[in-house]
C-alpha positions in Angstrom: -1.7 66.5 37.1 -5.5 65.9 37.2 -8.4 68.1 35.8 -12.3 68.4 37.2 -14.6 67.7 34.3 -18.4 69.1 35.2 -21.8 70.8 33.4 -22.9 74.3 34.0 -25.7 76.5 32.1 -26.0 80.1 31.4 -29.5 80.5 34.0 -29.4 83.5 36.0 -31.9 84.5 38.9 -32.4 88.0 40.2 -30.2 89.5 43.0 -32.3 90.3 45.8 -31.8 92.3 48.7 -32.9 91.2 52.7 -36.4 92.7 52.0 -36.7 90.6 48.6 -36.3 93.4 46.5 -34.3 92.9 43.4 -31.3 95.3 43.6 -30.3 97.2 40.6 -26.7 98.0 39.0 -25.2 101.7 39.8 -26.9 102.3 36.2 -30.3 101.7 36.9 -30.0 97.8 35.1 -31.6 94.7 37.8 -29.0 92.9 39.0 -28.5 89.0 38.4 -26.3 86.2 38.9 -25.4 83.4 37.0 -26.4 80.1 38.6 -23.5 78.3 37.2 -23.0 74.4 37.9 -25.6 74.9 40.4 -29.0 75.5 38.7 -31.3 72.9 39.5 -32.0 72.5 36.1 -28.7 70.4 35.0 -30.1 67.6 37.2 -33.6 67.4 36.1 -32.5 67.9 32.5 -30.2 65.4 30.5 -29.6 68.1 27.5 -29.4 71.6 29.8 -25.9 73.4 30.0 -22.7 72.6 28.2 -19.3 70.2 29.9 -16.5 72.3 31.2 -13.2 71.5 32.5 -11.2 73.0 35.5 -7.1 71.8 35.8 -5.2 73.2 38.5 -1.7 74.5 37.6 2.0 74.1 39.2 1.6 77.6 41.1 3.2 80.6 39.3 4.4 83.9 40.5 1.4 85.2 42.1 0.1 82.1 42.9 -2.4 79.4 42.2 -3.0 79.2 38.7 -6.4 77.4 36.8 -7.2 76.3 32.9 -10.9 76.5 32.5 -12.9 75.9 29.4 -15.8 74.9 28.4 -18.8 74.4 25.6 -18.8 70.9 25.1 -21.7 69.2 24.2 -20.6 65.8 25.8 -18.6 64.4 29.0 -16.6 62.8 26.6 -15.6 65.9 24.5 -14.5 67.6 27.6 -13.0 64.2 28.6 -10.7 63.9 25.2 -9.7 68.0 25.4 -8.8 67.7 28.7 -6.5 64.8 28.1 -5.1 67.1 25.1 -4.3 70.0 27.4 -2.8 68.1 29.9 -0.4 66.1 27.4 0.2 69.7 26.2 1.7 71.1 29.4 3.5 67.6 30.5 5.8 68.2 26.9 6.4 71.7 27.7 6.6 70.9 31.5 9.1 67.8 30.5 11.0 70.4 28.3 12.3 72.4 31.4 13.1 70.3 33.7 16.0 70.2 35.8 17.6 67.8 36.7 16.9 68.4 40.5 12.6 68.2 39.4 13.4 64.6 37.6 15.1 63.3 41.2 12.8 64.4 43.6 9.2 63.4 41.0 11.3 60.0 40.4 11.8 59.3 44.2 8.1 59.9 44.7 7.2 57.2 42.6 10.2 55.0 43.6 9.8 55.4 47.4 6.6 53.7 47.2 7.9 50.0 46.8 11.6 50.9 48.3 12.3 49.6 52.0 12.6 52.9 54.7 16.2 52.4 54.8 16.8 51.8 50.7 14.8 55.1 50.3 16.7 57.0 52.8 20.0 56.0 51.6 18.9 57.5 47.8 17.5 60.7 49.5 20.8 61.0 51.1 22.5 60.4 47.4 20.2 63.5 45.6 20.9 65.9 48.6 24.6 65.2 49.4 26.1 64.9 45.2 23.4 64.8 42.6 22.1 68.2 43.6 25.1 70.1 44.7 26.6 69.0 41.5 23.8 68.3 38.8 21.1 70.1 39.8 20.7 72.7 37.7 21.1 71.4 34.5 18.2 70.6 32.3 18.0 67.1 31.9 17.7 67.1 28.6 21.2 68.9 28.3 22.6 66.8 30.9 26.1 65.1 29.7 28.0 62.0 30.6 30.8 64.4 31.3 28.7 66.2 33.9 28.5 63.1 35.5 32.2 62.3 35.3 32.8 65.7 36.3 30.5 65.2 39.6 32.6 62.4 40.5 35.7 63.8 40.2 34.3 66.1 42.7 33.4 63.9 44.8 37.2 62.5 44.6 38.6 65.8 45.4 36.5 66.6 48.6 36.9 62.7 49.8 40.6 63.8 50.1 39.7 67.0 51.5 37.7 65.0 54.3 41.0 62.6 55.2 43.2 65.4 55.5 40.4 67.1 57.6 40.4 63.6 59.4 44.1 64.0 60.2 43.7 67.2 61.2 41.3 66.8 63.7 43.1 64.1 65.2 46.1 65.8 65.7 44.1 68.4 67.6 42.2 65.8 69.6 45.1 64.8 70.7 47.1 67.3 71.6 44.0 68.4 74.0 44.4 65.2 75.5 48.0 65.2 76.3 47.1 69.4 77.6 44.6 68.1 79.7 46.6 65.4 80.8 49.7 67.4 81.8 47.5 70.4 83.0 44.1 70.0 83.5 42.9 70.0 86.8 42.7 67.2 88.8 40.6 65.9 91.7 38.8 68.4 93.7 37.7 72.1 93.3 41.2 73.9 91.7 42.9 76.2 94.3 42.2 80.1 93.9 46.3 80.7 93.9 46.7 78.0 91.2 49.0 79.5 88.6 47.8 79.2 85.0 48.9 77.0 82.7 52.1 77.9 80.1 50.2 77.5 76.9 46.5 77.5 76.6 44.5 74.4 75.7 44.5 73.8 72.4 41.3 74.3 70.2 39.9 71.8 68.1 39.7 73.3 64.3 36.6 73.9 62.6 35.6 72.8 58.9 33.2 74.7 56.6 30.0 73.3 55.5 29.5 71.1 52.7 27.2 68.4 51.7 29.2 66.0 51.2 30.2 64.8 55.0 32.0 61.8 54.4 34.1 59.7 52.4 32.4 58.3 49.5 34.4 55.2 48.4 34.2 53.2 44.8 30.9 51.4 46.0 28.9 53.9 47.3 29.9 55.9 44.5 28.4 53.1 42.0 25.5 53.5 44.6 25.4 57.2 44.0 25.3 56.3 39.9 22.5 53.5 40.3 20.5 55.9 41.8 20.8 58.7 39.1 20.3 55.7 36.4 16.8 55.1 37.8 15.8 58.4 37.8 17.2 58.9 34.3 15.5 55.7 33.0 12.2 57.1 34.3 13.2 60.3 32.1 13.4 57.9 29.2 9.8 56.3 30.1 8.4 59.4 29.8 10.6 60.8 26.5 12.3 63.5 28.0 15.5 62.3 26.8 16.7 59.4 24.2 18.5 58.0 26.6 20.3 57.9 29.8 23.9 59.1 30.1 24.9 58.1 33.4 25.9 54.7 32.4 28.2 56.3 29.8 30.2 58.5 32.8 33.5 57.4 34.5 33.3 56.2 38.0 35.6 54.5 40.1 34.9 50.4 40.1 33.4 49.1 43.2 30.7 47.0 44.3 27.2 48.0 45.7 23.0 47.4 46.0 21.5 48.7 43.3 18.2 51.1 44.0 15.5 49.5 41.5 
C-alpha cells in the first residue's frame, strides 16, 4: 500500500470556448476551472499551493476507491499523515483477514527467495488443504484445533483415495481380462460377429476434490511448515500473538521445511 504525495493551488483561469470567448454557467456566472497541480505557478514559486496526498484503495463494491487530502503546508506534513493513514487501514485491514488473504500476501513475499520447485510445492499446499479447510477463518480466530481438525481431514479422504485406488484397479482389470477374452482381434471385425455376453466393463468415476492424492506423515509436516511461515509472518506484522500451528496434532514424519 503506497500513497502519491504532491502540491496544488486554488488558481483558476477562465473557460473559453473555440472562438476565445469565455463561456458562462446556465445562470449567467463566467465559467472557470481550477488549475489544480498544474498551475505554472507551484514551480516558479517555493511557498504557492498547499501538499496533498492521494492513496489508492483495495477496490470496493463499485470499484476503485481513493483517500485524498490535503492543506499541508510542508512535504513532510503530508509525508507523516500519510504514513498515519496508511498504518490506520493496515490495523483495520489486518483485523479481517482471513486466513486464505495471510497465505496468498505471505507467498508473495516468500516466493521471491524460494527455488521454482520449493514455491510450487507450497502453492500446491494452500490450494489442495489450507484453503479447502482453513480458509475462511479469520486468522486472528484461527485455533490449533482447526488445524488438527484439517488434518484429520486429510486422514479421512487419504483413505478415501486407497479405497478409490482399489477400486479403480479392480475395474482396470476386469477390462483387461474383457478385452482379452472378447475384444477383437487382428483385422477389421466381421459384420455377422455376434456380440459379446456381457458388455465391457466401465471404469468408475470419482467426484472432485482438492485433495488428489495421498498425503502421508511427511508431506503432511510439509503441509504444517508451510502454514507456520505464513503464520509467523502474521506474528511480524501483530496480527496475532502467536502462531498456533505448532500447537496442532499431526502425524510424525520427516520433510523440507519452506523457510
Amino acid at each position: 500500500m503506497a500513497g502519491r504525495i504532491y502540491r496544488r493551488c486554488h488558481c483558476t483561469v477562465p473557460v473559453l470556448d473555440s472562438a476565445g470567448v469565455q463561456l458562462r454557467d446556465t445562470d449567467g456566472r463566467l465559467r472557470y476551472r481550477g488549475l489544480g497541480a498544474q498551475c505554472p505557478g507551484l514551480r516558479s514559486k517555493k511557498r504557492h499551493g498547499q501538499w496533498w496526498f492521494a492513496l489508492e484503495l483495495s477496490p470496493g463494491p463499485h470499484g476503485r476507491r481513493r483517500t485524498v487530502e490535503g492543506g499541508f503546508g510542508s512535504r513532510t506534513e503530508a509525508a507523516v499523515a500519510l504514513a498515519a493513514v496508511i498504518t490506520r487501514l493496515q490495523v483495520r485491514e489486518d483485523l479481517r483477514c482471513t486466513v486464505e488473504e495471510l497465505l496468498w500476501r505471505w507467498l508473495r513475499i516468500a516466493r521471491v527467495p524460494l527455488a521454482a520447485t520449493t514455491a510450487e510445492l507450497v502453492e500446491g499446499h494452500i490450494r489442495s488443504y489450507l484453503l479447502p479447510h482453513l480458509g475462511t477463518i479469520p486468522v486472528r480466530e484461527l485455533r490449533a484445533r482447526d488445524i488438527t481438525l484439517m488434518f484429520e481431514a486429510i486422514e479421512v479422504r487419504n483413505e478415501e483415495i486407497r479405497r478409490a485406488q482399489e477400486t479403480l484397479a479392480a475395474a482396470q482389470e476386469a477390462q483387461r481380462q474383457w478385452r482379452a477374452q472378447y475384444g477383437p482381434g487382428r483385422g477389421r471385425p466381421r459384420r455377422d460377429a455376434v456380440a459379446p455376453p456381457v458388455p465391457e466393463p466401465l471404469l468408475p468415476s470419482f467426484p472432485d476434490h482438492p485433495q488428489l492424492r495421498i498425503a502421508g506423515p511427511a508431506a503432511q509436516q510439509r503441509i504444517r511448515q508451510s502454514l507456520r511461515s505464513a503464520l509467523a509472518h502474521a506474528v511480524k506484522r501483530g496480527m496475532i500473538p502467536e502462531e498456533m500451528a505448532a500447537l496442532a496434532d499431526v502425524p510424525t514424519g520427516r520433510g523440507r521445511t519452506a523457510r
